[in-house]
C-alpha positions as CSV (number, residue, x, y, z in Angstrom):
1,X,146.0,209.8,186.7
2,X,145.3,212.3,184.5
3,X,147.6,215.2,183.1
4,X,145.5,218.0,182.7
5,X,145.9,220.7,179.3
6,X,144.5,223.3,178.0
7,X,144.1,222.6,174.5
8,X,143.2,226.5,173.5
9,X,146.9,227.6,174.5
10,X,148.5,224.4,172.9
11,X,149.8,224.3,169.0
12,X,151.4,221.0,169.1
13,X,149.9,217.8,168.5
14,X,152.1,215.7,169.9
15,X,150.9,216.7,173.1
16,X,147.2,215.6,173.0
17,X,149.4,211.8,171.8
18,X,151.2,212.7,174.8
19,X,148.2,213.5,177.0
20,X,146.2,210.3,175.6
21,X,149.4,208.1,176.5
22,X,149.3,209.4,180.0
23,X,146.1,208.0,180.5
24,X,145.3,205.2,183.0
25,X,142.1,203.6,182.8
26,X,140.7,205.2,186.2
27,X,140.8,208.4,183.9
28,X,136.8,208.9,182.8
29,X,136.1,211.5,186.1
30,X,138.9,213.1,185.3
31,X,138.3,213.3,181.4
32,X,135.1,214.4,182.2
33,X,137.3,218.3,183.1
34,X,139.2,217.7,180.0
35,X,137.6,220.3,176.9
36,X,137.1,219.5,173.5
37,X,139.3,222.1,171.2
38,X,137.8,224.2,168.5
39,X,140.4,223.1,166.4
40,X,139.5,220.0,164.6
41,X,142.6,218.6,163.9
42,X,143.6,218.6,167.4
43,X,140.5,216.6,168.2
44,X,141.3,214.0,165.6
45,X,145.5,213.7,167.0
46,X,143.6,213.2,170.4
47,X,141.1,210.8,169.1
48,X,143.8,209.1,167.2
49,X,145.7,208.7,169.9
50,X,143.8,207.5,172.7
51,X,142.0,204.5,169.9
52,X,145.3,203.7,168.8
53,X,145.5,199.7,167.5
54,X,141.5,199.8,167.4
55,X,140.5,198.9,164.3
56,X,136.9,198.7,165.2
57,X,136.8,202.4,166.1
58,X,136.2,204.6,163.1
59,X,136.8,208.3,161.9
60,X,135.3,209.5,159.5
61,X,136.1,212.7,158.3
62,X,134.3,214.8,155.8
63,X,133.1,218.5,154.7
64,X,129.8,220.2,155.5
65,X,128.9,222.7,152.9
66,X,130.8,225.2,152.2
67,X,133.9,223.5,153.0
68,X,133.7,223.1,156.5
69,X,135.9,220.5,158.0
70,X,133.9,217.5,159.9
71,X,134.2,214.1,161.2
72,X,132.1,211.3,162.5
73,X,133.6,209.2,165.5
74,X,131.8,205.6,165.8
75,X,132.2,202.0,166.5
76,X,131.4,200.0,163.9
77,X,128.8,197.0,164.5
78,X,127.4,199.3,167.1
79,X,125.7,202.0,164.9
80,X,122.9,202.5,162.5
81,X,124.6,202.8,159.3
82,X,121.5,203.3,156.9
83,X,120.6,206.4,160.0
84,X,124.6,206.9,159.9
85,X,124.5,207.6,155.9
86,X,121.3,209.6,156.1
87,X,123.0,212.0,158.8
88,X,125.8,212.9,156.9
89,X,123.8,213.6,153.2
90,X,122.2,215.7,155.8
91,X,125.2,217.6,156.7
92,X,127.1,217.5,153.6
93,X,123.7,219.4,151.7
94,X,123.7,222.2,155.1
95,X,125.0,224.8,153.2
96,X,124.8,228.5,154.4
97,X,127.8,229.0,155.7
98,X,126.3,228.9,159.9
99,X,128.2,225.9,161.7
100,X,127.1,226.5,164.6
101,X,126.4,223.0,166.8
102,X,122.7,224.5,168.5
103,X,121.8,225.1,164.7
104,X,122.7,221.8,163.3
105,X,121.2,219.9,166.2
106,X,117.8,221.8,165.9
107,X,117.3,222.1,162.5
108,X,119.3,219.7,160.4
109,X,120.1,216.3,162.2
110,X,117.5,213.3,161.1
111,X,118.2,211.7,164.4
112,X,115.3,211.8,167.3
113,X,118.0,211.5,170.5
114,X,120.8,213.8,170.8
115,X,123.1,215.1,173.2
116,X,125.9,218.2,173.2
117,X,129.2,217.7,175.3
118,X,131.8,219.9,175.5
119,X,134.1,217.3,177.2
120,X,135.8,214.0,176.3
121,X,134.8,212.3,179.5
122,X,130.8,211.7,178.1
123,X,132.2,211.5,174.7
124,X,134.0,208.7,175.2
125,X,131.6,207.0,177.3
126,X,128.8,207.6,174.8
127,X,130.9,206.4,171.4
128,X,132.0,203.1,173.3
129,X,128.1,202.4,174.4
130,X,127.1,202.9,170.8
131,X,126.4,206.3,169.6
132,X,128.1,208.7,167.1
133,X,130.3,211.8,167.8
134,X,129.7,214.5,165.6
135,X,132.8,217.0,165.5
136,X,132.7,220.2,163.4
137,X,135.5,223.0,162.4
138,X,135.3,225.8,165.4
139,X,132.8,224.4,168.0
140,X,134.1,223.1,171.1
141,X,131.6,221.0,171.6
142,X,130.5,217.1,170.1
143,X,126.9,216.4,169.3
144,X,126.1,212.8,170.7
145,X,123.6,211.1,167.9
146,X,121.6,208.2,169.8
147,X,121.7,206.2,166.3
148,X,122.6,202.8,167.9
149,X,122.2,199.7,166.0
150,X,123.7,196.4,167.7
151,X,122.3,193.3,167.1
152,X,120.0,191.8,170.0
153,X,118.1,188.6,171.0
154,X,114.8,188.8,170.2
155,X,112.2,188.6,173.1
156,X,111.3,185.0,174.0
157,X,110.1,182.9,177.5
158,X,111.9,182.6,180.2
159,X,113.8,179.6,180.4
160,X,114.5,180.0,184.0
161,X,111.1,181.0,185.3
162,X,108.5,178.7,183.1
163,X,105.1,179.7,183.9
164,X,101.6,177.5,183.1
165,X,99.9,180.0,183.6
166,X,101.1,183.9,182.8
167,X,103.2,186.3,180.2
168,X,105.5,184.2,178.1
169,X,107.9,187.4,177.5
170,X,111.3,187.9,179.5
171,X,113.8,190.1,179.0
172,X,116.6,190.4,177.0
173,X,120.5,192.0,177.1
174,X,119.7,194.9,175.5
175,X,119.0,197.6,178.7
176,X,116.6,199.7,176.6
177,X,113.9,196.8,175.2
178,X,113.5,196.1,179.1
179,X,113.0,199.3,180.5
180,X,110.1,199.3,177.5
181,X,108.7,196.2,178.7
182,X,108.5,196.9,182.0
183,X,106.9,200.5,181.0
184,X,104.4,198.6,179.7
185,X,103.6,196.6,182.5
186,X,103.2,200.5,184.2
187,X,101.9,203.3,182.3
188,X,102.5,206.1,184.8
189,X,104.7,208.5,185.3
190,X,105.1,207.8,188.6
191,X,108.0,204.7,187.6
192,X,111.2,206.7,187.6
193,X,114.2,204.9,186.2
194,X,117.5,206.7,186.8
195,X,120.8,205.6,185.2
196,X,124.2,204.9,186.5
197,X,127.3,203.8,185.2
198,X,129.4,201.0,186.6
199,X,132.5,200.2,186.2
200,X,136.3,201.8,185.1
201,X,136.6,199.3,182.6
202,X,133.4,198.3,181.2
203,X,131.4,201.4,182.0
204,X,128.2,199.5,182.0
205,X,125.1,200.8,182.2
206,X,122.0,200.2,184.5
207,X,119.0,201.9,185.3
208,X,117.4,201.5,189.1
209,X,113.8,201.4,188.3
210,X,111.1,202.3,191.7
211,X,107.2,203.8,191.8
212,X,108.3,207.4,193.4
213,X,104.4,207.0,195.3
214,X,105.3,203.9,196.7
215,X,108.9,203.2,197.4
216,X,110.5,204.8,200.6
217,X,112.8,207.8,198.9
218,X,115.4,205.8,201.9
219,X,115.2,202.9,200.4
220,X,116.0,204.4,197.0
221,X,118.7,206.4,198.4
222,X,120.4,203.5,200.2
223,X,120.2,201.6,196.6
224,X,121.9,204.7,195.0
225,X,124.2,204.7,197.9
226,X,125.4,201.5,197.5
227,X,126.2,201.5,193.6
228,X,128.0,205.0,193.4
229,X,130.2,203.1,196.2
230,X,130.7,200.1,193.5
231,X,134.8,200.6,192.7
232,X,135.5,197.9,189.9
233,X,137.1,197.3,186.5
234,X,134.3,195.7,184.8
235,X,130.2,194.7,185.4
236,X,129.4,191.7,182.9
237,X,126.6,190.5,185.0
238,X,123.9,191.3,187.6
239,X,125.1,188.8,189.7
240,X,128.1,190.8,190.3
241,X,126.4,193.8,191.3
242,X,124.4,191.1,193.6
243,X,127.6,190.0,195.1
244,X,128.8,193.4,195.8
245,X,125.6,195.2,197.3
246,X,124.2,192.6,199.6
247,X,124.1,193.0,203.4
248,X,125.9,189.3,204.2
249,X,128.3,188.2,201.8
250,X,128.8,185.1,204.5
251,X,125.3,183.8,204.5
252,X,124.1,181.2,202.0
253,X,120.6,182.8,201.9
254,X,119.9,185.1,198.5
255,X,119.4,188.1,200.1
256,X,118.5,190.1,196.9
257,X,115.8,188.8,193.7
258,X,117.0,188.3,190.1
259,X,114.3,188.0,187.7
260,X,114.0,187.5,183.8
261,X,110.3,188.4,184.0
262,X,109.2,192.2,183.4
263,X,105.7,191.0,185.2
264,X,108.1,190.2,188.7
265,X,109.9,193.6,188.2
266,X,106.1,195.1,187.8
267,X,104.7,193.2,191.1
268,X,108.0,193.7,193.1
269,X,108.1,197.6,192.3
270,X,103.9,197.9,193.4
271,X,105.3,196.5,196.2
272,X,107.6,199.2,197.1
273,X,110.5,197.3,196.4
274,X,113.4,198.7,194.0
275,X,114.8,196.9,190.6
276,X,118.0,197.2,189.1
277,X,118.1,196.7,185.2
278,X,121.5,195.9,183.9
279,X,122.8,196.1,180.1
280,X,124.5,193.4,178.9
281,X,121.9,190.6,181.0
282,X,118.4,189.1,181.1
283,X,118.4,189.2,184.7
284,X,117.4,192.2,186.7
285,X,118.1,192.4,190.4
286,X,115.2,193.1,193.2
287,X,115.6,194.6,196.6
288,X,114.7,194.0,199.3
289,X,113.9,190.1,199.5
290,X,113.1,187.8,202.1
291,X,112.7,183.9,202.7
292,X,108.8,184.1,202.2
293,X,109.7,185.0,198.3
294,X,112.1,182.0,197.7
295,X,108.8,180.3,197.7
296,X,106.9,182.6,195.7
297,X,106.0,181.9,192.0
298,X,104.5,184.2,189.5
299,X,101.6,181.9,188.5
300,X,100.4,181.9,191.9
301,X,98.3,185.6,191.5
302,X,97.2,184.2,187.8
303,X,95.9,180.8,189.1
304,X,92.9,180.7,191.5
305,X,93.9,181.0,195.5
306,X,92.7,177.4,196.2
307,X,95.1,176.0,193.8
308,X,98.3,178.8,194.3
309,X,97.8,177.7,197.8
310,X,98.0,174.3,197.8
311,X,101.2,174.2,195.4
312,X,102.5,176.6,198.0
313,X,101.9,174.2,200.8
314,X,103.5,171.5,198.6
315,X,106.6,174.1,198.0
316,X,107.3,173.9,201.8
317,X,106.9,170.3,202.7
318,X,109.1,169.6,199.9
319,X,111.6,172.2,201.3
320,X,112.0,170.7,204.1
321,X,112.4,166.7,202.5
322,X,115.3,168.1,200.2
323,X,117.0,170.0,203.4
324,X,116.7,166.8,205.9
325,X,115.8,163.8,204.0
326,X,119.2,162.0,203.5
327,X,119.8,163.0,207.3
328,X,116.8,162.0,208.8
329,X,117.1,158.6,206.9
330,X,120.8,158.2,208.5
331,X,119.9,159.8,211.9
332,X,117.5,156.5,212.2
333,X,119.4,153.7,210.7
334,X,122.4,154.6,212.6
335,X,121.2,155.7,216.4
336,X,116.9,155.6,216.4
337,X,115.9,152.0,215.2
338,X,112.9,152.3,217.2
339,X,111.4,154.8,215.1
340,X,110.8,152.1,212.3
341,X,108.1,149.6,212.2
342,X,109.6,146.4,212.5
343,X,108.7,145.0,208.8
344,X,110.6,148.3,207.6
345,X,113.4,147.8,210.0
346,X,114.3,144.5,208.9
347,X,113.7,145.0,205.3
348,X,116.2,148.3,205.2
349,X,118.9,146.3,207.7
350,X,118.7,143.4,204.9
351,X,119.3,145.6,202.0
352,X,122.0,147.3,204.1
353,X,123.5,143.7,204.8
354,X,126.3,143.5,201.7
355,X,126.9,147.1,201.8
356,X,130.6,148.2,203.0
357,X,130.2,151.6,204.0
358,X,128.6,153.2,206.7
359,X,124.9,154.9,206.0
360,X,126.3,158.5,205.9
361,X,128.9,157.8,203.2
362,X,126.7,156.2,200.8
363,X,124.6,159.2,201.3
364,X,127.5,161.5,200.5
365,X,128.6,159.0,197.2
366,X,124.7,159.5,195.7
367,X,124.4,162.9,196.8
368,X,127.4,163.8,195.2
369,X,127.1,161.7,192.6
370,X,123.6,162.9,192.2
371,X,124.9,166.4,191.8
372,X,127.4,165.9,189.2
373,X,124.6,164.0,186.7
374,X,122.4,167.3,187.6
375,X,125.3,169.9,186.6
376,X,126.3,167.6,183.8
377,X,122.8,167.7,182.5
378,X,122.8,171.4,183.2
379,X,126.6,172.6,180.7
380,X,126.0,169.4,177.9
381,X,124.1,170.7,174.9
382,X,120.1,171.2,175.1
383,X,119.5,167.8,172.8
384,X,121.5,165.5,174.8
385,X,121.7,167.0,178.6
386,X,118.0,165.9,179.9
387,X,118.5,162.6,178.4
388,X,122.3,162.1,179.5
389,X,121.0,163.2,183.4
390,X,117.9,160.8,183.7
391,X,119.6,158.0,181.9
392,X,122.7,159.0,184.3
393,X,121.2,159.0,187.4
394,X,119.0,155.4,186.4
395,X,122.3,153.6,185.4
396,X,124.3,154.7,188.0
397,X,122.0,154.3,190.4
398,X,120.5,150.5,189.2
399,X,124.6,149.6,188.7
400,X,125.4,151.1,192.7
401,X,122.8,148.8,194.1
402,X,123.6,145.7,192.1
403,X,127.5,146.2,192.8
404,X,126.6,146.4,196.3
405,X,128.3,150.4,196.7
406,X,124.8,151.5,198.0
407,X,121.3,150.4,199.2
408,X,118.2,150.5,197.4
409,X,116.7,152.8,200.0
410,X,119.5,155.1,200.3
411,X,118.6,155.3,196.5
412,X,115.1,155.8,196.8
413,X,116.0,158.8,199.5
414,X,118.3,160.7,197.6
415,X,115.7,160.5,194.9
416,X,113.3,162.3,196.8
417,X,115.5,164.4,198.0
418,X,116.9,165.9,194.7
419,X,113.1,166.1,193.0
420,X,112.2,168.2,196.1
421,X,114.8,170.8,195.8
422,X,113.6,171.2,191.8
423,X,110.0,172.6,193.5
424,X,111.5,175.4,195.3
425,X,111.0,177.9,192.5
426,X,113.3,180.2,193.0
427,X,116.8,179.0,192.0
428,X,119.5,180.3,194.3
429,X,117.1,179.8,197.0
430,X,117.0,175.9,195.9
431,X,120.9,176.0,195.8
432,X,121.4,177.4,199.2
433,X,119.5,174.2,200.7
434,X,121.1,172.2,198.7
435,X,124.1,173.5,200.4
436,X,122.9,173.3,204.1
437,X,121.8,169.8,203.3
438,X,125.5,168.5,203.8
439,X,126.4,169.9,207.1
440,X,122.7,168.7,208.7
441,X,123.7,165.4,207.4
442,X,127.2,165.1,209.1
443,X,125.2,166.3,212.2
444,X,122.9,163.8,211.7
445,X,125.2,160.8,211.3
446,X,127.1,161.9,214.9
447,X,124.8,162.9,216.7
448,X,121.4,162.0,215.6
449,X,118.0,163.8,215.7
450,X,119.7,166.2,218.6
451,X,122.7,167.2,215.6
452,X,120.0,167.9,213.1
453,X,118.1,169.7,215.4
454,X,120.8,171.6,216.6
455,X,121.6,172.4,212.7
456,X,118.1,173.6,212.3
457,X,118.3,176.2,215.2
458,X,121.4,177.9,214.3
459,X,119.8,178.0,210.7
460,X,116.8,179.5,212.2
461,X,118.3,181.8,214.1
462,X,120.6,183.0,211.1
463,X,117.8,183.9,208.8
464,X,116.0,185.7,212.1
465,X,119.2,188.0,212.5
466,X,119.5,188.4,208.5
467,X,118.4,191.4,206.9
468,X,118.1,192.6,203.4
469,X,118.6,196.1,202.8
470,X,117.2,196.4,206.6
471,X,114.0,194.6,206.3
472,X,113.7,191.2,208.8
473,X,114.7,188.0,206.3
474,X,112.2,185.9,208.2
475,X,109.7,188.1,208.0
476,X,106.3,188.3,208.0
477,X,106.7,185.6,210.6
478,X,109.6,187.1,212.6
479,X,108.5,190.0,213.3
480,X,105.2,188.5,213.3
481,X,102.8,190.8,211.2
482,X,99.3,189.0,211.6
483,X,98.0,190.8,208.1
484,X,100.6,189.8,205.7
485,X,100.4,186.2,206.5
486,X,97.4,186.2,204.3
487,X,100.3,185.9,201.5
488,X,103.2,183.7,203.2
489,X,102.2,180.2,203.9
490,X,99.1,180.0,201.9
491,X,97.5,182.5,199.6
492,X,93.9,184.2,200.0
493,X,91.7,185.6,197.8
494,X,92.9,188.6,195.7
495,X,90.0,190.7,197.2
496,X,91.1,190.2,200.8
497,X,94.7,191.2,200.2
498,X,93.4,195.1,200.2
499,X,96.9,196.0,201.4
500,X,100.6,195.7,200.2
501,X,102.7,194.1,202.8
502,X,103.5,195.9,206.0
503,X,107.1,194.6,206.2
504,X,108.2,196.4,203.6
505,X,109.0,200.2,203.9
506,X,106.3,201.6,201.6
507,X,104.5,205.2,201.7
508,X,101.4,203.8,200.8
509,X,99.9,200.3,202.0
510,X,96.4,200.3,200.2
511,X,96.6,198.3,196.8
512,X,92.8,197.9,196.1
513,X,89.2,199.0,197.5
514,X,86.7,196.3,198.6
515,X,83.9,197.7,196.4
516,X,83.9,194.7,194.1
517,X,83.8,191.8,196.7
518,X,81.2,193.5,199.0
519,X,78.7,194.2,195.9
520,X,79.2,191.1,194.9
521,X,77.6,189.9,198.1
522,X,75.0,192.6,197.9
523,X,73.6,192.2,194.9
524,X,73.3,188.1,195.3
525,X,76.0,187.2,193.1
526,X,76.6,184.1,194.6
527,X,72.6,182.7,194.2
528,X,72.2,185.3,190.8
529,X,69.1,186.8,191.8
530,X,69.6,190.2,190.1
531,X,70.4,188.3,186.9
532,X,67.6,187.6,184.8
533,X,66.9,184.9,182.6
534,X,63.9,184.4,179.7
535,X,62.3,180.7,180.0
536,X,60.7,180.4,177.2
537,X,57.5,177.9,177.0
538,X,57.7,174.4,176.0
539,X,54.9,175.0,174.5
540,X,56.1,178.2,172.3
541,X,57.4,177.5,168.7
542,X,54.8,174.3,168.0
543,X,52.0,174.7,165.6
């Protein structure tokens, strides 16, 4: 831990080395209680010390006029330099004789963002996220410039979250270009964003972003909760955050959002809901989340409701081919026979005829199989990875049936089975039932329709006793809330979803006013009357 000192009453510099040294890196709290000195050059043996062997970290000292010892702390290839460069001409030209840090802050920086701190805890911090330290001859204090200058991705689509329909922006690693975007989704000040740090090690930054109208100030404070509790050496992605904050660990179920679309963040937090932006990642977390959303795309408020509706109607019969398909199709072959016309029967018993294995391991050779050509296709460069896949899983499969390893049906099966899963749109959602899909079908092969059944119950009552940050996984259907089913299995017009959803803790449930619709109706919209058209004659215009 930290050795405390006073640098005022000290007048050797090997004790800041000495102090530095004694550092552990659980030490920013503490360092935080640790003051600058007015003495400049024991600022520099501290700063010297504790960067020791980084070559990246630079000091650069210089003289503000008249001959007034300074020096700049940064990283370099995370600042500015052309705004670096003009800040010091500035400070070399002061002149005067007044050093005084309020003075040079007001009236001589060129710099729009800065911050004084008396202490090397913030310092620190700050320097290592990108800023500059400004140090001058008798102040005990550092002026923070905010001249950052890191090289970022520029904003593109999503590749994760592809849209027909919608805004083709997503965000980016850099913390501050998303906060901006999502600003601009919301011009109010009502969207609070409030930063945290995170992390011993990487300190990384985040910002938890909420409408302070709409989200329950619990809810928020729970969030909050939560992350201050966080006690790690490093955050390199959301994910890990995800990992850390969820209520079940255990269950395979997503129980929080990640998004890389600012119009998702902008929905979810109209909603009530709460987002966590991370530095360093595209992806920004959303809380709470339940199974409704898995199911949920974007495009389905841009598209009409008869369309979003019946591609979310499609989204759940296909769920429920990629979870039970392979053991529905083994379930039958191996115990319920009757079940099949008698054609189908014999044609699947004579194209099971030459195969050696039992129906339940060649499903577990394709599905496996199947899985590897789909992560393959997934880590092999962009160019080669789709083609490599398809070509994979037509080979392989067309080779398995003519070696006699597997049936044509079982092909055919797992086929359907892995296209369904790619139209659940979100993705961890789609990996969790690609999961679940294994155990239903070793059920299946022992004990038939009663083992997948079974399976199916004790999934269903999981998700009914899973919550996310206390709101019902299962819900609007468990607790049943008649008025937010019209968003759940089908989707109604925009004008009849007049309030946000009641399962979520909001402050206030009404979204929009039924003005439009009913003068709509009113004033014959649907026949035109009130709009008036000039027919002119046929006979008008001849000679």
């Amino acid at each position: 831990m930290l050795r405390r000192s006073s640098f005022g009453k000290s007048d050797k510099a090997g004790e800041y080395s000495e102090l530095a040294d004694s550092l552990d890196y659980q030490f920013i709290e503490e360092l935080k209680e640790t003051k600058l000195s007015l003495l400049l050059s024991e600022n520099h043996d501290f700063i010297n010390a504790m960067f020791q062997d980084c070559s990246d970290v630079i000091v650069r000292e210089f003289e503000i006029e008249p001959h007034i010892p300074a020096l700049l702390l940064f990283v370099d290839g995370l600042t500015n330099t052309e705004l670096l460069n003009d800040t010091m001409k500035s400070l070399m030209l002061l002149g005067g004789g007044e050093i005084a840090i309020e003075r040079i802050v007001s009236t001589i920086l060129p710099v729009s963002q800065t911050q004084v701190s008396d202490n090397y805890g913030d310092l620190l911090v700050s320097v290592l996220g990108g800023d500059t330290a400004l140090l001058v001859e008798g102040n005990p204090k550092a002026v923070l410039l905010g001249i950052r200058g890191t090289e970022k991705r520029s904003v593109g689509e999503p590749e994760t979250e592809t849209v027909v329909r919608g805004p083709r922006e997503g965000f980016v690693e850099s913390l501050r270009t998303n906060t901006s975007m999502v600003r601009r989704k919301l011009k109010t000040p009502r969207l609070k964003m409030k930063s945290m740090t995170v992390g011993k090690e990487s300190n990384t930054n985040l910002v938890i972003c909420y409408l302070d109208d709409l989200a329950m100030p619990s809810l928020v404070e729970e969030v909050v909760k939560r992350l201050e509790q966080i006690e790690i050496d490093a955050i390199l992605e959301s994910g890990m955050i995800e990992e850390l904050i969820q209520d079940d660990a255990y269950s395979p179920f997503p129980q929080i959002q990640y998004t890389e679309r600012p119009d998702v963040i902008a929905s979810a937090l109209l909603q009530g809901r709460v987002a966590i932006l991370v530095d360093g990642t595209p992806f920004a977390l959303v809380v709470p989340f339940v199974f409704i959303q898995i199911m949920q795309a974007s495009e389905d408020y841009y598209e009409r409701f008869q369309i979003a509706s019946l591609l979310r109607l499609l989204r759940y019969t296909f769920l429920f081919l990629s979870l039970t398909t392979p053991a529905l199709y083994v379930a039958i072959t191996t115990f319920h026979h009757e079940l099949l016309p008698t054609t189908l029967m014999l044609s699947v018993a004579a194209s099971r005829e030459a195969i050696p294995f039992p129906a339940v391991v060649e499903a577990f050779i394709m599905e496996i199989t199947f899985e590897a050509l789909r992560e393959a296709g997934i880590r092999l460069p962009k160019a080669v990875g789709s083609a490599v896949s398809i070509l994979g899983a037509l080979v392989v499969g067309q080779a398995a049936v003519q070696a006699g390893i597997v049936s044509a049906p079982m092909v055919i099966v797992v086929s359907i089975t892995g296209i369904a899963s790619f139209t659940i749109p979100r993705y961890n959602g789609a990996i969790a039932i690609r999961m679940l899909r294994f155990p239903i079908l070793i059920a299946g092969s022992i004990f038939g329709f009663y083992g997948i059944f079974f399976c199916l119950m004790i999934l269903l009552g999981h998700m009914a006793n899973l919550r996310s940050f206390g709101v019902p996984y299962l819900s609007p259907f468990g607790p049943l809330s008649a008025g937010d089913m019209k968003d759940a299995l089908v989707r109604t017009p925009l004008w009849k979803m007049a309030n946000r959803p009641a399962f979520m803790p909001i402050q206030d449930t009404q979204r929009m006013g039924s003005k439009l619709a009913e003068q709509i109706q009113q004033d014959g919209g649907v026949d035109g009357s009130r709009i008036h058209h000039e027919h002119k004659s046929s006979e008008e215009g001849k000679p």
